[in-house]
Each structure stands twice: as C-alpha cells, then as structure tokens.
C-alpha atoms as one frame of an Amber mdcrd trajectory, in Angstrom:
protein
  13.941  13.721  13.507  13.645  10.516  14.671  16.317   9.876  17.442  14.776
  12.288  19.499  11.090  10.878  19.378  12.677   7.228  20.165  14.076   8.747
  23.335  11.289  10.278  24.150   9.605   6.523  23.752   6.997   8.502  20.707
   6.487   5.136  18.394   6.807   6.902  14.829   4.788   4.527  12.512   3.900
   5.326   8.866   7.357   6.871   7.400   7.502   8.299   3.601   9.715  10.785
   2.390   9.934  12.650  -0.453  12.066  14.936  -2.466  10.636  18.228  -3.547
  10.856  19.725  -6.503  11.065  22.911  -5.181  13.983  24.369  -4.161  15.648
  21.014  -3.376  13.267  20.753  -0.297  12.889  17.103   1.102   9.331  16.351
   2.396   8.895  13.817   5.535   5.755  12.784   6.405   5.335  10.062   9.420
   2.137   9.603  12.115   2.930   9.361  15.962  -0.215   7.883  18.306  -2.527
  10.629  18.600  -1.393  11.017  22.598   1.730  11.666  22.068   1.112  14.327
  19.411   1.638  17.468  21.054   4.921  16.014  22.836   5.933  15.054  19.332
   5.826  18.232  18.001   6.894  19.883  21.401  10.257  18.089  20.843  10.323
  18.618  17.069  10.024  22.649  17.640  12.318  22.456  20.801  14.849  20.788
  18.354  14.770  23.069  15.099  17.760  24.650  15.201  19.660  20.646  15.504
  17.517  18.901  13.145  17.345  21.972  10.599  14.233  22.033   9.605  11.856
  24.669   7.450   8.439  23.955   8.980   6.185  21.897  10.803   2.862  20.907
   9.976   0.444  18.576  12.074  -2.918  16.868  11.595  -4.329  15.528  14.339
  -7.636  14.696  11.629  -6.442  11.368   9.989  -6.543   7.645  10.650  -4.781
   4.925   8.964  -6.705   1.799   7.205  -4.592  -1.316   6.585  -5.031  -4.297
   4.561  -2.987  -6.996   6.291  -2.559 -10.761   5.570   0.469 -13.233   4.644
  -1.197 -14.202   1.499  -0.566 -10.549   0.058   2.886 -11.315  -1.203   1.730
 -14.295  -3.538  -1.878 -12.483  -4.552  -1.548 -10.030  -7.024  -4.005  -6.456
  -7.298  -4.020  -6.478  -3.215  -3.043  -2.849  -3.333  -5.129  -2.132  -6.715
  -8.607  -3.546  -5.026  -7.823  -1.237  -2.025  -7.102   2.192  -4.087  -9.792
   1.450  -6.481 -12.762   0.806  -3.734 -11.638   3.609  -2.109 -11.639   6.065
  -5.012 -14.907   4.514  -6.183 -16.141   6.188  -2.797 -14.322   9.679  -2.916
 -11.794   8.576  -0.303  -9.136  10.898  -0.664  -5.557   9.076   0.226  -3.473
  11.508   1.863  -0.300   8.914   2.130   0.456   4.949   1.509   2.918   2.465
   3.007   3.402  -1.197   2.027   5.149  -3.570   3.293   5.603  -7.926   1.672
   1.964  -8.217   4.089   0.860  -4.717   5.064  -0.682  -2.050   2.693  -2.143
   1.074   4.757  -3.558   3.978   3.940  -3.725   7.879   5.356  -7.448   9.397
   4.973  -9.226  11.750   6.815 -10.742  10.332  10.261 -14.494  11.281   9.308
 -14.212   9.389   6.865 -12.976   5.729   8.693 -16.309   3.726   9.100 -17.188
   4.569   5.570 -13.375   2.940   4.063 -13.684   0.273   6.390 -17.192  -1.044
   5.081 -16.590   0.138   1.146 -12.878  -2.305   2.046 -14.655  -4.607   3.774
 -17.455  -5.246   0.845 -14.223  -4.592  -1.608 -12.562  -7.865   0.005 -15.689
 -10.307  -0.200 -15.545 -10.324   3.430 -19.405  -9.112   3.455 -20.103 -12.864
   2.509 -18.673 -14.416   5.386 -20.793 -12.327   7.917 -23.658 -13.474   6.343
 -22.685 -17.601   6.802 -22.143 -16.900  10.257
C-alpha cells in the first residue's frame, strides 16, 4: 500500500491497523492530504490486483486534532483530558495515534472549531488569552 503512494510523493500520515475478527480480514486505516486524495485512491484501485486488497473506502469528511508538546511524555492523563473533553461534547473519535509528544485524533470535519475550543478550554489554555 504504501510503496506506491511514496513514489507517487502522497505523504501518508496517521497509520493504524487492525486485525479483524472476521474472516481473518486485516483493517488499514491511514489519511493522505486532502489534494492528493483522489490520486491516492487512483493508484490504490490501479494497484488491486498487486497489493491484494478486498475494498476501498474513502472519506474525504474528517480532520485530525493533535495535542502536541515535549512535556507529554513526563505528564500523565495527556491522552485521558483529550478523550474525556471530547466525549463530554459528543465528539465522536473515528481513529487515534500517539506518539512519546503527539496524541491526534480522527473526527468528523464539521465538527473541528467545536474540538478545538472544548480542547482548548480542556487544556487551561482559555486563561492565558485572557492575561494577554
């Protein structure tokens, strides 16, 4: 899947996989830059046969939020805070990657400025707007 898009110079971002429990089916789920989605999946289909896929499924309706700062990997409930506010708000998360200073989120684009300001408030970072 992914040799192809690097040729093509598609940046592939968010990565998770997952094994299904249905018949032994392994789910990948990754985001490409919202230009390059229809050549993504233009290669992808062009390439079935080699790569050996069952199906292809696109969303072209989601945005990623992430939480990022070096402190993350020695302040614990980083992750918890960000889930929590979110779900406090209805903010369905469609997919999560982490990293030792990175935690982002999949959600549905209409729903972006909302996350950002319930994350924003979540973080205590209302409080510094208001010294400024």
């Amino acid at each position: 899947i992914f040799e192809p898009l690097a040729a093509a110079s598609i940046n592939v971002d968010m990565i998770i996989q997952n094994v299904g429990r249905d018949k032994g089916e392994t789910d990948v789920t990754f985001t490409v830059p919202q230009a390059d989605l229809a050549r993504a999946q233009a290669l992808l289909e062009d390439r079935r046969d080699e790569i050996g896929y069952n199906r292809l499924i696109t969303d072209s309706k989601i945005a990623k939020i992430s939480v990022v700062g070096v402190g993350m990997k020695s302040h614990a409930g980083v992750a918890a805070t960000m889930f929590q506010a979110l779900a406090d708000r209805g903010i369905n998360i469609q997919a999560i990657t982490t990293s030792e200073i990175k935690v982002s989120v999949m959600i549905d684009e209409d729903e972006t400025e909302l996350a950002v300001r319930v994350l924003h408030t979540a973080y205590g970072l209302d409080a510094a707007d208001e010294a400024v």
